[in-house]
N, C-alpha and C positions, 0 to 999 in steps of 0.2 A: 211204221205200225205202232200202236199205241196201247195199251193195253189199262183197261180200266175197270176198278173194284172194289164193288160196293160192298159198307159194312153198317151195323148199328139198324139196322129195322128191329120190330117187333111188336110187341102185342102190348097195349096201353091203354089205361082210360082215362076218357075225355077229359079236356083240361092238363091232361099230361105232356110233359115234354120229352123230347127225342132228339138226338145229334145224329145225323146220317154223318158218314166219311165217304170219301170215294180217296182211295191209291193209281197213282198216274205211273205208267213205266213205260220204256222203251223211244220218248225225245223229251227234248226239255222242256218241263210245265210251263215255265215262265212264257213259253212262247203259247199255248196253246189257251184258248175262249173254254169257259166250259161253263156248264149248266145241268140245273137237277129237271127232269121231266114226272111225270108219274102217268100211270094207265090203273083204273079202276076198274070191278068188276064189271064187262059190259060196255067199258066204253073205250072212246079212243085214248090215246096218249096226249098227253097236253104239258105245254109248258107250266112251270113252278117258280126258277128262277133262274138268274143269269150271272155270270162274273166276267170283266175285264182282264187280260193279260195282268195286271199289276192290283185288282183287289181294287181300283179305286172309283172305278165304275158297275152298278150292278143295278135291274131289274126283276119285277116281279110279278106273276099274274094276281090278280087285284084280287082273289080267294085266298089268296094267303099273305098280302102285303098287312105292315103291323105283326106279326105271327112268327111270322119263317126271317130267319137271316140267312143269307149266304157269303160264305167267307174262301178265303185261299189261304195256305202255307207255301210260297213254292220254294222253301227250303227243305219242307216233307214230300213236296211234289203230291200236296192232298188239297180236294177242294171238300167243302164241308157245308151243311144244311143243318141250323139247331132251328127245331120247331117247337115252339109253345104254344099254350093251348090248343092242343088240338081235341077234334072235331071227327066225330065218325065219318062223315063224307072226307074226310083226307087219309080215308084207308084205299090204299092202293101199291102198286109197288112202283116201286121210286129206283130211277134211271138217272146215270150221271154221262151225262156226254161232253165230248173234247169237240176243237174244230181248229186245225193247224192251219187251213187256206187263208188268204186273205180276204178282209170283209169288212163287216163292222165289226166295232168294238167290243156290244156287244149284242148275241146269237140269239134269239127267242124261238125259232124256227125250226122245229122237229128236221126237217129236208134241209137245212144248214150246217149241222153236224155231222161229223167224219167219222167217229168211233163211239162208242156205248159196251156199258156195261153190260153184266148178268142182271143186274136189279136187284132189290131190296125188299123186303114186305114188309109193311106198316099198318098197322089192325088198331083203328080205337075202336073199342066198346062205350056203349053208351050205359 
């Protein structure tokens, strides 16, 4: 079991930036895919971005590619999302998922992941 925990949302305006964190416990990160998701008011959950087992592979849905990076520590056992400029339509709360099975490298697939956080809230103002 995996336990995963989001921190760093809140309330910002446009053009601002923000660091999501997510904390990994209970196997070892290094082994585990993980990725940031987000659901906005109203809508479904959609991929954000991605990370490889070792940080050296990653993806991003094309709404935020240029904008969002996504990184690893797996000596914190923490994956991390800094997003600049941001954009009222990237108010939503923001989900950090793991995926231990094996697969690809790396996960884009909401139904590909094995654990998830509580989530985060993220509010620009315009």
């Amino acid at each position: 079991q995996v336990t995963l925990v989001e921190s760093g949302g809140g309330l910002v305006q446009a053009g601002d930036s923000l660091r999501l964190s997510c904390a990994a416990s209970g196997r070892t990160f290094s082994s585990l895919r993980m990725g940031w998701f987000r659901q906005g008011p109203g809508k479904e959950r959609e991929f954000v971005a991605a990370i490889s087992w070792s940080g050296g592979r990653t993806d991003y849905a094309d709404s935020v590619k240029g904008r969002f990076t996504i990184s690893r520590d797996n000596a914190k056992n923490t994956v991390y999302l800094q997003m600049n400029s941001l954009k009222p339509e990237d108010t939503a709360v923001y989900y950090c998922a793991a995926r231990g099975r094996l697969g690809p490298t790396v996960v884009v697939e909401t139904s590909e992941y094995d654990y998830w956080g509580q989530g985060t809230q993220v509010t620009v103002s315009s």
